[in-house]
C-alpha positions in Angstrom: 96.6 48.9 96.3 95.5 48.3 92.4 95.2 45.3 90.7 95.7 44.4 86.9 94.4 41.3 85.5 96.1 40.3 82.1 99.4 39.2 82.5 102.0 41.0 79.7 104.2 37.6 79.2 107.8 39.1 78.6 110.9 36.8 78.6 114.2 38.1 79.8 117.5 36.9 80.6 118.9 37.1 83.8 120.1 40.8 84.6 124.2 39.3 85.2 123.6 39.5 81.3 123.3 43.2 81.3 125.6 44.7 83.1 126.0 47.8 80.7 125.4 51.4 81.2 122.2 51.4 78.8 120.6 49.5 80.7 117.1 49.5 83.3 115.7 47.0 85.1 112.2 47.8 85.9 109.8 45.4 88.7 106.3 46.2 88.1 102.9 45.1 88.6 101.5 42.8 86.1 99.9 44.4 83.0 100.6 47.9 84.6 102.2 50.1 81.6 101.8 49.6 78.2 104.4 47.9 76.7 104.0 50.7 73.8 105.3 52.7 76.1 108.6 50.7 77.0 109.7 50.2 73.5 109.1 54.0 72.8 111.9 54.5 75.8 113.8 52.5 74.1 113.8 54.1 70.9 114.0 57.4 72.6 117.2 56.4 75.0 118.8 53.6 73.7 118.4 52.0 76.9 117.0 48.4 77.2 114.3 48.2 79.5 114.5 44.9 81.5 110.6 44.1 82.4 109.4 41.8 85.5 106.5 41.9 87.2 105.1 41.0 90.7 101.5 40.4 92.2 101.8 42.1 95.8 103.3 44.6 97.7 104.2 41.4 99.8 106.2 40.3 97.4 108.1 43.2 96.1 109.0 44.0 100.0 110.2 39.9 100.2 112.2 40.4 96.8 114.2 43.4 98.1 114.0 42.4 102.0 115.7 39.3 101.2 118.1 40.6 98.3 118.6 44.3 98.0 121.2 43.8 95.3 118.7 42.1 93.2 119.8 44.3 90.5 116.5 46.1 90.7 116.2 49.8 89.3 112.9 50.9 89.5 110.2 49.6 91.5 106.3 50.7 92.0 105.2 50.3 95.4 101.8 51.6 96.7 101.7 54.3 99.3 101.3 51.9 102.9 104.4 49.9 101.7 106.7 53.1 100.9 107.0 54.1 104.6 107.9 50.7 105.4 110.8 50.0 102.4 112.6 53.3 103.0 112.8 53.3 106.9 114.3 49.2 105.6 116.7 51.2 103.9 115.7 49.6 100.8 114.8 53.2 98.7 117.0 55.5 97.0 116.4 59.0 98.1 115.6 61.1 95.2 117.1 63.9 93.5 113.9 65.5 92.4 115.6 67.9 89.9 116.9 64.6 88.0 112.7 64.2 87.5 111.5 67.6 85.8 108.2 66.4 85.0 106.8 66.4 88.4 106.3 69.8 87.8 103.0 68.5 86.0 101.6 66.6 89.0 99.0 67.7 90.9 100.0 69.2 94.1 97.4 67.4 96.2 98.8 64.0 95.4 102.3 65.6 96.4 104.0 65.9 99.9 101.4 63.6 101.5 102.1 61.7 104.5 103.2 58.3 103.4 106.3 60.3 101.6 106.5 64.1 103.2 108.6 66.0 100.4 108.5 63.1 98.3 112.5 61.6 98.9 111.4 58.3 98.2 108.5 58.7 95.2 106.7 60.3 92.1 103.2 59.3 91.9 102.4 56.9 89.1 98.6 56.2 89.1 96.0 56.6 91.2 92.3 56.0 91.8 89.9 55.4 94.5 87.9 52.5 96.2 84.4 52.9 95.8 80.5 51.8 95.3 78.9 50.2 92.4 75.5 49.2 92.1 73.0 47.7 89.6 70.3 50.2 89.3 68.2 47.4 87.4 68.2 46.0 91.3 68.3 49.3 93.4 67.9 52.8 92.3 71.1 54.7 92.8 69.9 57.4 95.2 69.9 54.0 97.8 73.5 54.3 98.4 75.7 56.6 98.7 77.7 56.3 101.8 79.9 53.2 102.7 77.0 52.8 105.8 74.5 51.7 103.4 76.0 48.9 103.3 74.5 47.8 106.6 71.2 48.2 105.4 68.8 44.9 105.4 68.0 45.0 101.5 71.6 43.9 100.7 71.6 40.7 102.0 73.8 38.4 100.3 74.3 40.8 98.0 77.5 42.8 98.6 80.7 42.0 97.0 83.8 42.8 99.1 87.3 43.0 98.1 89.2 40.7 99.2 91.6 42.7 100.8 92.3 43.7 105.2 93.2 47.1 104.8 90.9 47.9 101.6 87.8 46.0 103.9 88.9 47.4 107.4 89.1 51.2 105.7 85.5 51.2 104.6 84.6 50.0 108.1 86.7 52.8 109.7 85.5 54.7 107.3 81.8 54.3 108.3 82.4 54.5 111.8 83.9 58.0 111.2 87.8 57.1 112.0 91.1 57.1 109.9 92.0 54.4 107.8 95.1 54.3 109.5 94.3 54.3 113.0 96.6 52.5 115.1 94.0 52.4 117.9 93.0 48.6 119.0 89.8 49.4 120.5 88.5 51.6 117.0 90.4 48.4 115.1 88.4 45.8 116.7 84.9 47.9 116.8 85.8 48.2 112.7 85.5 44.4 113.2 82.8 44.0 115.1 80.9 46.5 112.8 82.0 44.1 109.7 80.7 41.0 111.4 77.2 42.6 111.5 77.7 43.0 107.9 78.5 39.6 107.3 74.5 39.0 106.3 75.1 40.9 103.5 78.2 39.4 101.7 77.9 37.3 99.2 81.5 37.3 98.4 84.9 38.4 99.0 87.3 38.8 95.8 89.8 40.8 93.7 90.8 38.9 90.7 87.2 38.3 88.9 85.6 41.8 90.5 85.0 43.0 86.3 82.9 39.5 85.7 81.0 38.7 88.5 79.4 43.0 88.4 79.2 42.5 84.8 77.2 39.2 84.9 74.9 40.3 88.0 76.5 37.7 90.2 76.5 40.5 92.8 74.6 43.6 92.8 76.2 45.8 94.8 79.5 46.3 96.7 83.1 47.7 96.4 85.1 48.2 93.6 88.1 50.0 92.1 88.0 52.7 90.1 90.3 51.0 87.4 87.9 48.4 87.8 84.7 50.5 87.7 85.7 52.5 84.9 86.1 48.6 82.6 82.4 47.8 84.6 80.4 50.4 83.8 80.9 50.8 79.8 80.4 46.5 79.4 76.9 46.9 81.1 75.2 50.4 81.1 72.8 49.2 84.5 76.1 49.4 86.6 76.9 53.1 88.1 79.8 53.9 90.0 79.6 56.0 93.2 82.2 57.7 95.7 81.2 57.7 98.9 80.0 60.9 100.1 83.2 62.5 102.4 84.4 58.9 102.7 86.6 58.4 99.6 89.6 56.3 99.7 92.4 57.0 98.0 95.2 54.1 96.2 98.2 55.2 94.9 101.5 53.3 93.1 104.5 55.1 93.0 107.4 55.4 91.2 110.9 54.7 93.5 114.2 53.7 92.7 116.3 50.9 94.8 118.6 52.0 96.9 120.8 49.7 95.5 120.1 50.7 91.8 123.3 49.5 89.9 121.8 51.7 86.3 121.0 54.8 88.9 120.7 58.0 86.3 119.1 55.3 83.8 116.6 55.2 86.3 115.7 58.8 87.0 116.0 59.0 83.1 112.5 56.1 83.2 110.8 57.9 85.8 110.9 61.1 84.5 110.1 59.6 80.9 106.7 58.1 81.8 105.7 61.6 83.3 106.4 63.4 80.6 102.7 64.3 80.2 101.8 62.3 76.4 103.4 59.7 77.6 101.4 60.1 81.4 98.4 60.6 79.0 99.1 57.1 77.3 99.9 55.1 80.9 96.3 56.7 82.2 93.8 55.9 79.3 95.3 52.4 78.8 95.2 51.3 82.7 91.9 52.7 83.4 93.8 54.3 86.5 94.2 58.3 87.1 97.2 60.1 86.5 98.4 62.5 88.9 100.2 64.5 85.7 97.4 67.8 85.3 99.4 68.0 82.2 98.3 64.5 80.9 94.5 65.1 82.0 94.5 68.5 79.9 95.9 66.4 76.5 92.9 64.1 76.8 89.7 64.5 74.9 86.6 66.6 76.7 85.0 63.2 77.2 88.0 61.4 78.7 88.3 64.6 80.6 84.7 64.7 81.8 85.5 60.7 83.0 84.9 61.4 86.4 85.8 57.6 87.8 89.1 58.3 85.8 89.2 61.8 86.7 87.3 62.7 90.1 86.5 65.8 90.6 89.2 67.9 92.9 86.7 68.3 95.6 86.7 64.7 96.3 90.1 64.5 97.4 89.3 67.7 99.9 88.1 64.7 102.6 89.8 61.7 100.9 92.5 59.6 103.4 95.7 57.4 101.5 96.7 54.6 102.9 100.1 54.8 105.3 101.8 52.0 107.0 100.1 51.6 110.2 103.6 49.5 112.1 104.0 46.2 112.8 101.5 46.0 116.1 98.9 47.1 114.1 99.4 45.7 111.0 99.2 42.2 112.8 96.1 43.6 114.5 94.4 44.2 111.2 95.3 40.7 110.3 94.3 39.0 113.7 91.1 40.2 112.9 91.4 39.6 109.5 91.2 36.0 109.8 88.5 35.7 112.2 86.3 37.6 110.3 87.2 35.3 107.1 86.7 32.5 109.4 82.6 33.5 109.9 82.1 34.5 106.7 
């Protein structure tokens, strides 16, 4: 899951108001498209584009559980909450010929297995959890694998996000199993590894990660690539590193409700921000990667050469995405969750 930490403060009235054929009501992430890009729709379409915003997958999933005729056209849910809405009947299954522009995705971030033949999404960003660390502190050859971590010169040192599965995957990660192992036994030793770890934290957090690397509060930890890419060009001493064969990938998607009461106005959105100048735009602005190729080749050589922006295709070779792992599990994860939280 990404995070986005200015809030875009858009008043609207209530959706009864607009119930029109030029018309889409979009639920996003905070701060998560440019609003550029919305009024260019606009202008384009003639459709109005209805903006709200959330802070979790939680709550999307809550919003729609609880009221699927929210009035809801387009939502954004990451990869491990995709699973869950459409088997919850809560997605509209997509007529992919209504969205020609995923023609300019990368295949590798198509067909996965949180959304086999992609019924239920488009990719919309993308990036992966990784390592930063303050070479004024530790030279950068000292890490490179999510292990490191372990070592005895990062104590009270490591940031963490503040995050079970984002936390649990690196563990799993390190032990050599799948981020989305269902396994108690390989779930509890990932917690039993992290309490050893627990030396070594400093911190857990997600919504001050870009201050406390940028003022040295930490040293050394986890961080996402949105995140790493902001880090690294406010203070040069901050490098960004995937793990070596351990890299873990996030993804937000786009997916319409299944209850979508402005249906082709939807498709019409979707297939509007992958059209790739305007994929191009989405990218640069949220610091996240765009799975249009089309975008990345419309970029400048520098922007191109970003690797935290733009990995290089052999990294997602041995990279994992992040499925939903059931209820059982899930509570697992969280069982554990709060007893490790508890001894920090």
């Amino acid at each position: 899951m990404m995070r986005a930490y200015l809030l875009i403060v858009l008043i609207f009235m209530p959706f009864s108001l607009f119930a029109n054929s030029k018309v889409v009501n979009v639920y996003n992430w905070s701060a998560y498209i440019p609003h550029k890009v919305l009024r260019m729709f606009e202008k384009k379409t003639g459709i109005t584009v209805n903006y709200t915003t959330y802070q979790s997958n939680e709550a999307l999933y809550a919003k729609l559980e609880a009221d699927p005729d929210a009035g809801y056209d387009v939502v954004f849910p990451s990869t491990y909450y995709v699973q869950r809405m459409a088997k919850d009947g809560l997605l509209h299954k997509l007529d992919l010929k209504k969205i020609p522009n995923i023609k300019y995705d990368n295949h590798k971030l198509l067909n996965l297995s949180y959304d086999p033949g992609n019924h239920y999404t488009v990719p919309y960003l993308w990036g992966t959890t990784g390592i930063v660390v303050n070479t004024q502190y530790y030279s950068q050859s000292s890490i490179n694998q999510w292990q490191d971590f372990w070592k005895p010169k990062f104590k009270n040192q490591l940031l963490l996000l503040n995050d079970v599965r984002d936390v649990f995957s690196m563990s799993l990660r390190s032990l050599g199993y799948s981020i989305n192992t269902k396994n108690p036994k390989q779930i509890k030793q990932a917690y039993e590894h992290l309490k050893a770890l627990l030396p070594n934290i400093k911190l857990f957090n997600n919504g001050a990660v870009r201050p406390v690397y940028i003022d040295e509060d930490a040293t050394v930890g986890m961080v996402l690539s949105g995140d790493a890419d902001a880090i690294v060009k406010t203070n040069p001493k901050l490098h960004f590193i995937f793990p070596k064969n351990q890299v873990i990938i996030s993804m937000d998607c786009a997916s319409i409700v299944k209850s979508a009461p402005h249906l082709e106005n939807a498709y019409k959105f979707i297939n509007f921000i992958n059209e790739p100048k305007i994929a191009k735009m989405i990218s640069l602005k949220e610091g996240y990667s765009s799975p249009s190729l089309a975008a990345i080749k419309l970029m400048s050589k520098k922007q191109r050469e970003n690797k935290i922006i733009n990995p290089p295709q052999r990294l997602l070779e041995n990279a994992e995405v992040e499925n939903d792992v059931g209820p059982k599990a899930t509570a697992l994860y969280m069982h554990y969750w709060e007893l490790l939280k508890l001894e920090a």
